[in-house]
C-alpha positions in Angstrom: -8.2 -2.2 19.9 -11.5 -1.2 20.8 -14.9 -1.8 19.6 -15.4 1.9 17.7 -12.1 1.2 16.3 -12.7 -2.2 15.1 -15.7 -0.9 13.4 -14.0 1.9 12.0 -11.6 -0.5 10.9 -14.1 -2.2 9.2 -15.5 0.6 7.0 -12.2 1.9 5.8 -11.4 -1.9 4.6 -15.0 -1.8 3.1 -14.4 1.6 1.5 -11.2 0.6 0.1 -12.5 -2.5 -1.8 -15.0 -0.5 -2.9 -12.9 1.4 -4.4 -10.5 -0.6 -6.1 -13.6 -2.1 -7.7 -14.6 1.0 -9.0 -11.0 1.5 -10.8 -11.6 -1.6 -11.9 -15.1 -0.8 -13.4 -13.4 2.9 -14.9 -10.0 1.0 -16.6 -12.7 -1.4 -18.3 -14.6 2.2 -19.3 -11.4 3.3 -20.4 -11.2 6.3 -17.9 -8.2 5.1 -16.2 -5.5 4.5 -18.8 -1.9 2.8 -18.4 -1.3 0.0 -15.4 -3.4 -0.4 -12.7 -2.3 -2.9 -10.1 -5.4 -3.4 -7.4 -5.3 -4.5 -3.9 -8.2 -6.0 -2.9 -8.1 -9.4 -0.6 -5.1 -7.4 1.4 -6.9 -5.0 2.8 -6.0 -5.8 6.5 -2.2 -5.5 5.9 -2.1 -1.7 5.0 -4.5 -1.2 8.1 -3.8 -3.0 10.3 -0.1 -1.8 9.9 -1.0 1.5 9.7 -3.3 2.1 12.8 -0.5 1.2 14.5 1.4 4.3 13.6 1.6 7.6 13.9 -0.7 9.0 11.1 0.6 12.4 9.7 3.9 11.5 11.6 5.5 8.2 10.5 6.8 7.6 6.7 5.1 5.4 4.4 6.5 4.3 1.0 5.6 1.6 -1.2 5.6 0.2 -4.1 3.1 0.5 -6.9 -0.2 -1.5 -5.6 -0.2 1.9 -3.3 -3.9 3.8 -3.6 -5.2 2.1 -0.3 -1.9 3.0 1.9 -2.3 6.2 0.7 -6.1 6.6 1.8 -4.8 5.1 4.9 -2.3 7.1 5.6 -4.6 10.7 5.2 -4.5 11.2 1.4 -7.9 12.4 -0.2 -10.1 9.3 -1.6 -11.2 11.9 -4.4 -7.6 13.3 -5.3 -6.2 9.9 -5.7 -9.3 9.1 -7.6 -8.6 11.8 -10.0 -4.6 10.5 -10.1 -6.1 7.5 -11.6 -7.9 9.5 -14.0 -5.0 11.2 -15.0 -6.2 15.0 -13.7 -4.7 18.1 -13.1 -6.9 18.1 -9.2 -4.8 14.5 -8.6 -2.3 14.0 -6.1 0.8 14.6 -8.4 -1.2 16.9 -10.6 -2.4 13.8 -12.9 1.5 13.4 -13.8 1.7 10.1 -12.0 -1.0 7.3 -12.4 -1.7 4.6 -10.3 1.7 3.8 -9.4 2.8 7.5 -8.2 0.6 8.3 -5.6 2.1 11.1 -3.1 1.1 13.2 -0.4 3.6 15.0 1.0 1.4 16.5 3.9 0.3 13.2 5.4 3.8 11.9 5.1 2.7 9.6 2.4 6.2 9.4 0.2 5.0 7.8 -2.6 4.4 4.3 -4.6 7.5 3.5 -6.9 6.8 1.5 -10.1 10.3 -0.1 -9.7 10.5 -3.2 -7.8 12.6 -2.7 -5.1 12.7 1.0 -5.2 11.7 1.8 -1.9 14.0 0.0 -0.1 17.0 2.4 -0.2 14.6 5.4 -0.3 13.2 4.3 2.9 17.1 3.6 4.6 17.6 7.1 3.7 15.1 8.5 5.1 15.1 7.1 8.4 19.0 8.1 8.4 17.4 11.2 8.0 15.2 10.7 11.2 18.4 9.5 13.0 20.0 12.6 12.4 17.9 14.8 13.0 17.2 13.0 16.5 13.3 12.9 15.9 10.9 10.1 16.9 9.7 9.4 14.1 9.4 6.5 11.7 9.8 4.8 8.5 7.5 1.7 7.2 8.0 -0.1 3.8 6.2 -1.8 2.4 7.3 -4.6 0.3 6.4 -7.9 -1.9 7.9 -10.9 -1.6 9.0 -11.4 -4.8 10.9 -7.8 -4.7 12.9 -9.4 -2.0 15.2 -11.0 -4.5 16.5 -7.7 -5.7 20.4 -6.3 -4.7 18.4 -3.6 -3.0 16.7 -5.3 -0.3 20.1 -7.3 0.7 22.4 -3.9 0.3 19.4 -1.9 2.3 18.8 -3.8 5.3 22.3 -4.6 5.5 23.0 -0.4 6.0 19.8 -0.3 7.6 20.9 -2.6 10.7 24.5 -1.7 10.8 22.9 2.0 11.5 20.2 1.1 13.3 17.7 3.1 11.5 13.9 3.5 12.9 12.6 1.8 9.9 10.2 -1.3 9.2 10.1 -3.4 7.0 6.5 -5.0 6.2 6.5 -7.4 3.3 3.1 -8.2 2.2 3.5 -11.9 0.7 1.1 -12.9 -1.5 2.9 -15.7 -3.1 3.5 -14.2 -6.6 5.7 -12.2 -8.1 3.6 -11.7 -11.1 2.6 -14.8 -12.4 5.8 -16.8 -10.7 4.9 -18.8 -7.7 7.1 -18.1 -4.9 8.3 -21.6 -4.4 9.1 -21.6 -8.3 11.8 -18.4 -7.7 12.9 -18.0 -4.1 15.1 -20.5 -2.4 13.6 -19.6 1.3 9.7 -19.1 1.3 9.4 -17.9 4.5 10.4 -14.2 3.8 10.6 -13.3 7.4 13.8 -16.1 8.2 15.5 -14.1 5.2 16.8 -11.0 7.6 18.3 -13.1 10.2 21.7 -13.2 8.4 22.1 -9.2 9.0 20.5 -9.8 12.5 17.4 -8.1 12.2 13.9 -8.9 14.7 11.2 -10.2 12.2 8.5 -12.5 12.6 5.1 -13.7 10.5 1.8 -12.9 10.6 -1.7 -14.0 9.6 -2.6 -11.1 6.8 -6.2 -11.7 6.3 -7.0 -10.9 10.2 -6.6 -6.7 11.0 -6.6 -7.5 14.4 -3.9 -9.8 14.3 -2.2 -7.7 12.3 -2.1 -4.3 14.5 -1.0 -6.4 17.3 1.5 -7.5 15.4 2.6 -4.4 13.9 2.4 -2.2 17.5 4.9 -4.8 18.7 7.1 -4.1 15.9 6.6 -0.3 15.9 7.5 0.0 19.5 10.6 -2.1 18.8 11.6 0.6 16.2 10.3 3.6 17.6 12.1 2.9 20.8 15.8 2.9 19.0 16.4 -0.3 19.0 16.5 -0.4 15.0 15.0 -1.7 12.1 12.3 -4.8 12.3 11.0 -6.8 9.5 7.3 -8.2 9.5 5.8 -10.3 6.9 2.2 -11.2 6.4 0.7 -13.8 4.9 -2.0 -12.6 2.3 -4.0 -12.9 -1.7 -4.3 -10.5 -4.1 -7.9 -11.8 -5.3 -7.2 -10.2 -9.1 -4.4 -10.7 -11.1 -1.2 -8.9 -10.7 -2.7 -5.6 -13.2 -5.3 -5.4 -15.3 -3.6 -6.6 -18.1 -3.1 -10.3 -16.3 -5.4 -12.8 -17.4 -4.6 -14.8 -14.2 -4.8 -18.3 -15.5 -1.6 -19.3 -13.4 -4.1 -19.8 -10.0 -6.1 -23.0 -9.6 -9.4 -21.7 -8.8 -9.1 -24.3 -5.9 -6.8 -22.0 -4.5 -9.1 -18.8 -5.4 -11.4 -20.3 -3.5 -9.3 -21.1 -0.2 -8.4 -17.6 0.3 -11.8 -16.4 -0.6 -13.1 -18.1 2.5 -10.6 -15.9 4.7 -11.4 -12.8 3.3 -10.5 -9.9 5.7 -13.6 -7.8 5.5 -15.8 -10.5 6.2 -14.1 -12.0 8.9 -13.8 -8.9 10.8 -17.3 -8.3 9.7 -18.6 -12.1 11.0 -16.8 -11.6 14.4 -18.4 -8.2 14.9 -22.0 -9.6 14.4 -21.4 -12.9 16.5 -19.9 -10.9 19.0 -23.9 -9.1 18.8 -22.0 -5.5 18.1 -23.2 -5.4 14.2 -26.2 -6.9 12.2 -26.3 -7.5 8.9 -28.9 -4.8 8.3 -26.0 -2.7 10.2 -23.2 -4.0 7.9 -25.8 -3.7 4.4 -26.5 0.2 5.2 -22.7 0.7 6.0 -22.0 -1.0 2.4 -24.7 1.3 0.8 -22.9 4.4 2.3 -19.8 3.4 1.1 -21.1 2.7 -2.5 -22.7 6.0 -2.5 -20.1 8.3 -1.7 -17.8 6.2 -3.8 -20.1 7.3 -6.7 -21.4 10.7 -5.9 -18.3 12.8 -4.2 -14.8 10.3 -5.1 -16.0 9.6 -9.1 -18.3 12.9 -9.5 -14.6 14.7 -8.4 -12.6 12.9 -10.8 -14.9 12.8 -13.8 -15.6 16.7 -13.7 -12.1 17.8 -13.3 -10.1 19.9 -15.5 -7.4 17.9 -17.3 -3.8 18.9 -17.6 -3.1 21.8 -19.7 -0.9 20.7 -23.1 1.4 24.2 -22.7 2.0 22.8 -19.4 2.9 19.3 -20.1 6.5 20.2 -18.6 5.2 21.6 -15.6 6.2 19.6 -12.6 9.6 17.8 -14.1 13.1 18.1 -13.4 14.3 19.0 -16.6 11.9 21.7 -17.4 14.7 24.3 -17.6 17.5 22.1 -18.8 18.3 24.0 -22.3 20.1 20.9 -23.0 17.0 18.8 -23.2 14.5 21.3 -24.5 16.4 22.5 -27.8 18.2 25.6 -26.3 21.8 23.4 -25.6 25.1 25.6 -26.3 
């Protein structure tokens, strides 16, 4: 990783706590309705991960803490903006929310409000890949505490009896919720959980990028390469609760504070500047930047577009010509 990518790096972590703290500001304005499940404090998983890929090529699902993979991954800041504010310019037409991001065209297949979800959604389409003989990829991302569902056990299982170019990337903050991991999973260290269906994994600092991507190239070779699937976890904190609606008092601010001191921005940030390639005048304009278009293109978008027509409140859904389900049934 180079120096123009490491500060690239750092302005797309910087946009995207800037912008989860702007949802946050809206859903206390009330312009963001439903659940809203933020992201910020893991910022260097989904990039670090991520610039390791093929961007436009490689699959991405997730699960529903999903705006910043999907920036990552191509997506419109100011689409997925307007998602949030339940908009007819969103990505999924203001249909969707927070949790069901899509973008099709960068390959960006979605985040899935059920936990566990993705995991056979992902198998399939990398059996898909297979098939079709292309070089492509599939990455999944995951929490730890999904990992106790039938899904992930049933889909890695298929996953490495196939061989299937997909990887698994669990980002493990320690709670599922407001459950501790040590309080509802037997083995903690999510990565030694594969090795009974034989699958590479290993763990990784999540609050360093760069230790991340090196991380993650090693494992997207592995898959890429046909040699199958590969599980990495890394180590991370959410620094909010698990949505909005979580008061968070299950975290000793002890702890808060621990994993405040390793935040990802500013470690990346502080190694930049001692390293003499940024200032903190360089760093403060580059924060003002990312405040401003935050404000006056990503919000501006979202606040003056049209909502969703009511006469096409069935637009978009599955059923929208069932006469069974719309009061025309023989």
């Amino acid at each position: 990783m180079n120096l123009a990518d490491k500060k690239r790096l750092l302005r797309e972590m910087l946009f995207a706590r800037r912008f989860e703290e702007r949802c946050y500001e809206a859903y206390v304005e009330r312009k963001i309705g439903g659940f809203l499940h933020l992201y910020s404090g893991e910022e260097a998983c989904a990039h670090g991960v991520l610039e390791a890929a093929k961007k436009g090529q490689d699959y991405v699902i997730t699960s529903y803490r999903d705006h910043v993979h999907a920036i990552k991954c191509g997506a419109d800041p100011k689409k997925v903006m307007a998602e949030l504010y339940a908009k007819e310019t969103g990505s999924s037409k203001g249909r969707g929310g927070s949790m069901h991001i899509f973008d099709v065209e960068h390959h960006f297949m979605g985040g899935y409000a059920l936990v566990g979800g993705p995991f056979p959604l992902a198998a399939g389409m990398a059996k898909a890949i297979k098939m079709k003989g292309d070089d492509d990829i599939v990455i999944c991302f995951l929490g730890d505490a999904a990992n106790n569902q039938g899904t992930f056990h049933e889909s890695l299982n298929m996953a490495k009896l196939w061989d299937l170019p997909v990887l698994y990337v669990c980002e493990n903050n320690l709670y599922g919720i407001g459950t501790r991991i040590d309080r509802s999973t037997a083995v903690i260290d999510q990565y030694k959980r594969v090795s009974g269906y034989n699958i590479p994994s290993t763990q990784e600092d999540g609050q360093d990028v760069e230790k991340v991507f090196k991380a993650a190239k090693q494992a997207v070779d592995h898959v890429r390469s046909g040699k199958g699937p590969y599980f990495l976890e890394l180590m991370t904190y959410r620094y909010r609760g698990h949505s909005m609606s979580d008061s968070n008092a299950y975290r000793s601010k002890d702890e808060e504070r621990m994993w405040s001191n390793r935040d990802p921005i500013i470690m990346l940030r502080d190694r930049l500047i001692e390293a003499g390639e940024l200032t903190r005048a360089d760093y403060k304009a580059m924060d003002t930047e990312v405040l401003d278009e935050i404000e006056d293109e990503v919000i501006a978008f979202a606040e003056s577009s049209p909502e969703p027509r009511v006469d096409e409140l069935q637009k978009y859904t599955l059923a929208e010509n069932d006469p069974w389900v719309f009061g025309g049934g023989r």
